[in-house]
N, C-alpha and C positions, 0 to 999 in steps of 0.2 A: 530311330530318326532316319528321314530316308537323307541320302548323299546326293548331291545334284550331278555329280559326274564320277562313276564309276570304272572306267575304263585310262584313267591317268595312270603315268607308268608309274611305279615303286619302287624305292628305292632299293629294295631287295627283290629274289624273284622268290614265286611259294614252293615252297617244298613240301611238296605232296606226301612225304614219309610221314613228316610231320604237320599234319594236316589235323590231327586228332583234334589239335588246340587252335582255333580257331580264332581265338577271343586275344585281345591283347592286355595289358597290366590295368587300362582305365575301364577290362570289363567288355570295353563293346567289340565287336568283330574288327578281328585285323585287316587294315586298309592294304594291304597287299593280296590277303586271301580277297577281297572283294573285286579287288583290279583281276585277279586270275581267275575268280568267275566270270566276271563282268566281257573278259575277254573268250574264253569258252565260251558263253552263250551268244558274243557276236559270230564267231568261228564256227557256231551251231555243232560244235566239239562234242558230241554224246556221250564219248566212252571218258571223256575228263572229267563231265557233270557228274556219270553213275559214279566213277570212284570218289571224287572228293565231295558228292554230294550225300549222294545215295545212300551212305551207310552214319551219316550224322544222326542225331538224336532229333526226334519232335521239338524240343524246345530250340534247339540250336538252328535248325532249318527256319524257324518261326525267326530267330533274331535275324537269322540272312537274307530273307523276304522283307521284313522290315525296313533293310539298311537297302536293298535294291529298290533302282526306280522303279516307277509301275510297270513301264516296256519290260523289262526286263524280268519284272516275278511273271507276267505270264507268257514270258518267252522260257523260263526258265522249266517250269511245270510244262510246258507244251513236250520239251526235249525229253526232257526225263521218263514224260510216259506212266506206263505203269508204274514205272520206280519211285515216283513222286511220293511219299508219304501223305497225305491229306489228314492225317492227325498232327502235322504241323499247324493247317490253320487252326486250331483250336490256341497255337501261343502266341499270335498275331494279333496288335488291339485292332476292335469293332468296326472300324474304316476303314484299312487295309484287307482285312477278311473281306467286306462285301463289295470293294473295287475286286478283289481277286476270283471274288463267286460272280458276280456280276458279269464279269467275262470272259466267264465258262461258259459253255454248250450243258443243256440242263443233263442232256445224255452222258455227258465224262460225269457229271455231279455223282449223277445218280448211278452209277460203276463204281465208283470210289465209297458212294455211300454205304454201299451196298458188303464193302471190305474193313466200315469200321464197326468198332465197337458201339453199340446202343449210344450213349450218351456223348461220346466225339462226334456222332452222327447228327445228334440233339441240337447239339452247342451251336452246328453250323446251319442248320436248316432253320432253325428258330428267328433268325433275322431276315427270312426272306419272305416276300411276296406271296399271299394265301398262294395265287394261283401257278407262282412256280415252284414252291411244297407239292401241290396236287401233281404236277407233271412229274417231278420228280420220285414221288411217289408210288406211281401208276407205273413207273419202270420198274421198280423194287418185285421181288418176290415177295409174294402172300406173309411168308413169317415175317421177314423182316419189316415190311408194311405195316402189318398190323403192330409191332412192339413199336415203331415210332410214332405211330400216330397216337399212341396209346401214354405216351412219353409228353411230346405236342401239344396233347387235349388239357393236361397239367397248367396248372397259370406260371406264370414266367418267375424265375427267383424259389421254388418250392424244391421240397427232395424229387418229387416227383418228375419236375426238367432234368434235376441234374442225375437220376439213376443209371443204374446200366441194367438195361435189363437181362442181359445172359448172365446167369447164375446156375448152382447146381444146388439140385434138391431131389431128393429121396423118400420112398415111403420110411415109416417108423420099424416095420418088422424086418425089411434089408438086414443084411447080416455086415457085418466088416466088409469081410474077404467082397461081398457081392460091389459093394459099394469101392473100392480100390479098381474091381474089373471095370466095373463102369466109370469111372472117371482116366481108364489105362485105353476103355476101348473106343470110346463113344469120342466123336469127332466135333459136335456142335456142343463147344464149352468153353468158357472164359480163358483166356490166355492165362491170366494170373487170379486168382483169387486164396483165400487162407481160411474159411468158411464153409463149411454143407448143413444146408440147411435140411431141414426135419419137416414135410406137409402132409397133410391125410388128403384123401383122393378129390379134394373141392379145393385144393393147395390152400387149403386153412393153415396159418404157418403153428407148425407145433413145438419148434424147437431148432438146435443147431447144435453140430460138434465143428472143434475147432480140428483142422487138418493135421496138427500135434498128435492130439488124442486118438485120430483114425490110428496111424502109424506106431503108436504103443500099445494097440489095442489087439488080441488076438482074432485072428479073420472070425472065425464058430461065433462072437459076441455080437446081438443084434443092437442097431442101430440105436432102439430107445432107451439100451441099458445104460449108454456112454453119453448119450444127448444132454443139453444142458437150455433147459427156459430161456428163450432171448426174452431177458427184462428189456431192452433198450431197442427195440423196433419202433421207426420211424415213420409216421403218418405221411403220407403219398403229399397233401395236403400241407404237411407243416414247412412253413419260413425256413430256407436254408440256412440261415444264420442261424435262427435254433436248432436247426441238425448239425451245425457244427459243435454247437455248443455243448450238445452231448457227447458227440465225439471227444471235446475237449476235455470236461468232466470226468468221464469213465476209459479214455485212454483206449481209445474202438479203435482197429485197421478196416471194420468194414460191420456195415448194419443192414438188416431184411428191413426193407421199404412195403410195405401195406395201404391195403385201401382200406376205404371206408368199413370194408364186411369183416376185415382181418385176415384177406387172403394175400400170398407174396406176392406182389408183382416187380422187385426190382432190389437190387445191392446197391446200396451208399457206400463209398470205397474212400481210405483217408487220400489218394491225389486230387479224386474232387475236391475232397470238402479243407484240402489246405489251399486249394483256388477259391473257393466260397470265402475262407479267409480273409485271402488277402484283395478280392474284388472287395468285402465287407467295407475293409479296414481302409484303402484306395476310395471309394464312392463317400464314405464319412469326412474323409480329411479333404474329397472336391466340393461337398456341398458345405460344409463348415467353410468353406471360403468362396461360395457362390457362383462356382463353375461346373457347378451339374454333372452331368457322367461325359463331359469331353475329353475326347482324346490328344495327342498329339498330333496325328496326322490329319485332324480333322482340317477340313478348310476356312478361308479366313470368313466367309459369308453366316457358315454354319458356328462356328466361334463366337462371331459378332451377337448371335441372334441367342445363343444360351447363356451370356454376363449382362447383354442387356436390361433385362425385365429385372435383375437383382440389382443393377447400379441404379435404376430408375426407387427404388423401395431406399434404398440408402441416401440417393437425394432429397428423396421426400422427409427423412431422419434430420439429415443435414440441415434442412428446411428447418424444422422445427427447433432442434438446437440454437440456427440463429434465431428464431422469434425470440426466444429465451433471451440473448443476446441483445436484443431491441427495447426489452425492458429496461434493461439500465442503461441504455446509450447517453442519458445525462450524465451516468454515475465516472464509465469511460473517458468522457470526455473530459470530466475536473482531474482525472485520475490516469495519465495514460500506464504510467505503472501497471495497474491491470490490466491492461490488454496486452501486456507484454507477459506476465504468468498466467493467464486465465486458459491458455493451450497445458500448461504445465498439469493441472487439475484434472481435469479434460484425460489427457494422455495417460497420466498413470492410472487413472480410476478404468481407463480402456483396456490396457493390457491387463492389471490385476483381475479383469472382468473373464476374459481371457483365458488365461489361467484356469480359474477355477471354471470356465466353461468346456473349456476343454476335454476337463479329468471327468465331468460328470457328464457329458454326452458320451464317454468311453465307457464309462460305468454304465450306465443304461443300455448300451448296445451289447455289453457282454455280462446286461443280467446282475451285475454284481452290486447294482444300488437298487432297491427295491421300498416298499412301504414301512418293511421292519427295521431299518436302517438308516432312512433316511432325515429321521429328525435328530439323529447321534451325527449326521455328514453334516445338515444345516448346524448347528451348533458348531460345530467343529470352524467351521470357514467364517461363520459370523466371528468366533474371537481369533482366527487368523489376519481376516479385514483388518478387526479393529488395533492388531498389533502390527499389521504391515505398517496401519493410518499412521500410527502413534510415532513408529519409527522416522517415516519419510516426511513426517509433518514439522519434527525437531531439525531433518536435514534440510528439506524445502524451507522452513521457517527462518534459520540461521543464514542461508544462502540469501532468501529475500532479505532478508534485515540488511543486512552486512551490504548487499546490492544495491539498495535505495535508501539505506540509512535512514530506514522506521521499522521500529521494532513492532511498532500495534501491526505494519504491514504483513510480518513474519508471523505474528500471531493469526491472522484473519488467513493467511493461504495455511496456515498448517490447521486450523481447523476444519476447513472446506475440505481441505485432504483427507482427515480422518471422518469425516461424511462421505466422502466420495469412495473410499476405498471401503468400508461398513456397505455401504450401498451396491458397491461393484461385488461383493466377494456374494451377496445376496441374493442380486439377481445373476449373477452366474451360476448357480446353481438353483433357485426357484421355477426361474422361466425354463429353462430346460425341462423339470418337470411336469410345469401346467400345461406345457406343450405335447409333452409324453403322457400325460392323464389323459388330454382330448385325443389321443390318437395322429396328432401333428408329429412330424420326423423333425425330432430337437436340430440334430445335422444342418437341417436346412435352414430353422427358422429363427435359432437362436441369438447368431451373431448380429444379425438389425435390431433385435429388440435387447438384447444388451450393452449395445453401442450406444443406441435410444440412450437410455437411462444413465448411463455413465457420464453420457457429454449432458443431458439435463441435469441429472444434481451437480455436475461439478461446477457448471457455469453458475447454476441460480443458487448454489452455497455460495461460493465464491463471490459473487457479485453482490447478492443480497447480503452477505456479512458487511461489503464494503460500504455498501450503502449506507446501511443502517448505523453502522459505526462513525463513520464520516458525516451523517448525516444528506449525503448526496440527494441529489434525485431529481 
């Protein structure tokens, strides 16, 4: 979150010894370390930035850019220079990054670019402008050129965005010993990787050793004796969520990314794919509640404009609910008693709905509810419904009685109840599906159409029991 004033004194001053720990007990950057940047970067203090900046971690730079106002993250990067890390932006949410690229000079972008890794390089070029990609581009060197574009060309959310493309790979007849030289002498090579991969000369990927095995292995053994079949090579093409999933599965630190023909072109590494994660896991839980992929820093216009179009769909729910509602307005009227629990119905049948919506949009996105399974999951929630109903209907039921001193009253809401809760536990898990059979994202689409139905049957049980009972109408 950003701080509207940065430069207020504190009540302590920072101690740059201690400077490691940046963060305070609630988590977020300490308000003191922020006053003694905040004050360095008015003072244009350089040699204060490099030390207490300079040697922070990527993610910790990203929470400091965060908590700074905008003046001030690109006063901050301007001082710092080269020292600047630019694989911080990569920990910065979506809006913040492109105010910060945005007012960059495409020429420092594309210097910086040019210092990260393939897929840090990815993450920040991918939100911009066709035509300031191109410029920025056209500065790069021919390799690194062609591996991002190549990256780019990928549709957005696929292994193929999120790869690195520098990796090591070896013919099969290399020996050990050849294979240790080259990774001891050769300079254009991943900083960290745990993997060497195995291609025949069209880089058809043929195999991998894991970098254990290189080091227990005598230098005289050639490469294809120790190799091991990557079963679990990831399609350039496939859903990053399904490359996590594999990950998750078979417990990966890093997988050869493939095209279409079966040649390498790139390393899935577990720091991505525990960000693929937890974006997955973040984007499920904003569209289950109909605020789309907004940020915090986003503005109030652009806010406005992505809850709009979902409160408008929920009105129109709403809308319908009362028509329901207008059917028995004789019934209400002889009977105000019910319009005083007919929210009760309503309500619980919402949250139970809920509930089990919940568990099975989670299920479906991590795979674990499928066609072989899922008529053992509906069963299952159908006699949980009906034992939630059964429950809340004896305490709802007692309560109205006791309340209005009619027992047929306590009768008539506790059977609507156990309709409504039969009903909620159904379609919380139903519509999810038929929404995941057509290819709709349950995330999104669920909670209106289970909200639909829950405040439908709860009202038209409820009311229609009363009526009918009472004879109303």
């Amino acid at each position: 979150m950003e701080n509207q004033q940065q430069n207020a004194p504190s009540e302590e001053e920072w101690d740059a010894e201690e400077g490691a720990d940046i963060y305070g007990e609630d988590g977020a950057v300490k308000p003191e370390f922020l006053s003694h940047i905040g004050a360095a970067i008015g003072d244009r203090d350089i040699l204060t930035l490099r030390q207490d900046v300079g040697d922070l971690h990527q993610s910790e730079v990203g929470d400091l850019l965060e908590a700074l106002i905008p003046e001030q993250r690109r006063a901050l990067i301007d001082l710092l220079g080269n020292d600047f890390d630019f694989s911080a932006l990569t920990e910065v949410d979506d809006a913040i990054r492109a105010q910060i690229v945005d007012a960059l000079p495409n020429e420092q972008i594309a210097r910086a670019m040019a210092e990260l890794d393939s897929d840090d390089a990815v993450y920040i070029l991918e939100d911009l402008d066709q035509a300031d990609q191109d410029e920025i581009l056209a500065k790069l060197p021919f390799t690194e050129r062609v591996r991002l574009r190549r990256s780019l060309a990928y549709p957005e959310e696929t292994a193929g965005r999120r790869m690195q493309t520098e990796f090591v790979a070896v013919p099969p007849f290399w020996t050990v010993g050849q294979t240790i030289d080259y990774m001891r002498e050769e300079q254009d090579l991943p900083e960290s990787f745990s993997q060497i991969f195995v291609i025949d000369p069209t880089f058809h990927l043929l195999g991998a050793v894991d970098l254990d095995r290189i080091l227990r292995t005598k230098r005289g053994v050639k490469i294809d004796e120790v190799m091991h079949e990557t079963r679990h090579a990831v399609p350039a093409q496939m859903d990053q969520e399904e490359a996590a999933q594999i990950f998750e599965q078979y417990d990966l630190l890093s997988a050869a990314v493939v095209d279409e023909n079966e040649r390498l072109v790139g390393v899935l590494t577990i720091d991505d794919v525990v960000d693929v994660i937890q974006q997955e896991a973040e984007e499920d839980l904003l569209r289950m509640g109909g605020v789309g992929d907004e940020e915090l820093s986003d503005t109030v216009a652009a806010t406005t404009r992505s809850r709009v179009p979902w409160l408008l769909v929920n009105l129109a729910t709403a809308i319908i609910a009362s028509l329901v509602i207008g059917l028995f307005d004789a019934t209400i009227q002889q009977m105000v008693a019910l319009a005083i629990l007919m929210p009760i119905v309503a309500s619980m049948g919402g949250n139970a709905a809920t509930q089990t919506m919940t568990v099975t949009v989670r299920a479906l996105a991590t795979r674990d509810l499928d066609i072989y399974n899922a008529g053992r999951i509906i069963r299952r929630e159908t006699v949980v419904g009906i034992l939630n109903g059964i429950v809340f209907a004896v305490v709802m039921g007692v309560v109205a009685a006791l309340w209005f001193d009619d027992t047929t009253l306590g009768i008539i809401i506790g059977t609507a109840m156990v309709i409504n809760m039969l009903a909620a536990a159904l379609a919380g898990i139903l519509i999810p599906l038929l929404l995941d059979r057509f290819g709709i994202d349950p995330a999104i689409a669920s909670s209106v159409f289970v909200t639909t139905v829950t405040d439908v049957v709860g009202f038209f049980a409820f009311l229609g029991l009363a009526s009918w009972w009472f004879g109303f109408g």
